[in-house]
N, C-alpha and C positions, 0 to 999 in steps of 0.2 A: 730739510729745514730743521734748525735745531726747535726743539718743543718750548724748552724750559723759555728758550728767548723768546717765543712766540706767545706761548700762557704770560709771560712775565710784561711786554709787552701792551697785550691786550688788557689785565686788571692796570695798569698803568691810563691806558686810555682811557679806559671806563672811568677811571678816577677822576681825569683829569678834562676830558673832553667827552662824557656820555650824551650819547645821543648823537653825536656828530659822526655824519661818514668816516671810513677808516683811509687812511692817505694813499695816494697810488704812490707805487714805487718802479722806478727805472734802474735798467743797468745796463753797462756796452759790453759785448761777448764778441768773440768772429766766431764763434760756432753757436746754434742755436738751440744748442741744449736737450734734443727731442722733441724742444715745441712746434708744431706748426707754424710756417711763417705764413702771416696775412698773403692772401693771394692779391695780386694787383687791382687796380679797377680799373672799368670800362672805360670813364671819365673822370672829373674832376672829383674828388673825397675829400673833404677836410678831416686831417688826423683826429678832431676832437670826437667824429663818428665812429672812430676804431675804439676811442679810450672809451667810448660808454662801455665797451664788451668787457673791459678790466674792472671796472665800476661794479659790476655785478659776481666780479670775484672770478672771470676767466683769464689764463694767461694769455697773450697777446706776443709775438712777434715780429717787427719789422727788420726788412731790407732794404734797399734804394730803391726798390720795383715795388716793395709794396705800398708805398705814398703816393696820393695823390693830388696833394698841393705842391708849393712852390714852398712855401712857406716851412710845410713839414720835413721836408727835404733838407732847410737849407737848418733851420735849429735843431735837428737832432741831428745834424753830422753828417749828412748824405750827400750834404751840396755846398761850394761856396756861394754859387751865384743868386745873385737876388732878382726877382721878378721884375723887368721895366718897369718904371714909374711906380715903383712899391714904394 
């Protein structure tokens, strides 16, 4: 990570939005960089319960196996198909 954009950045935010959480940010790789990919779940997960883990400033991983809605699947890339009667 470059510093200076990241100091620069952050007195930007403070400026401009202090007090407000800091934004999540997404990007698509095929390789996953050394992180950890989310390991699958047992049952149904809605993606929004992975993103709290990034919320609190940990990086986060997905694959196609590590989702477990329908939903998260099909808006971040993993899937075209859409759920019956969605």
């Amino acid at each position: 990570m470059d510093m200076k954009l990241r100091d620069s950045f952050l007195k930007q935010w403070r400026k401009y939005f202090d007090g407000a959480e800091l934004p999540l940010v997404f990007y698509y790789s095929l390789e996953p960089s050394g992180n950890e990919v989310v390991k699958p779940p047992a049952s149904h997960r809605c993606i929004f319960a992975d993103l709290l883990q990034a919320q609190t400033g940990k990086t986060i991983c997905f694959d196609a196996d590590s989702l477990g809605c329908f939903g998260g699947k099909r808006y971040l890339g993993f899937s075209t198909e859409v759920m019956p009667n969605f």
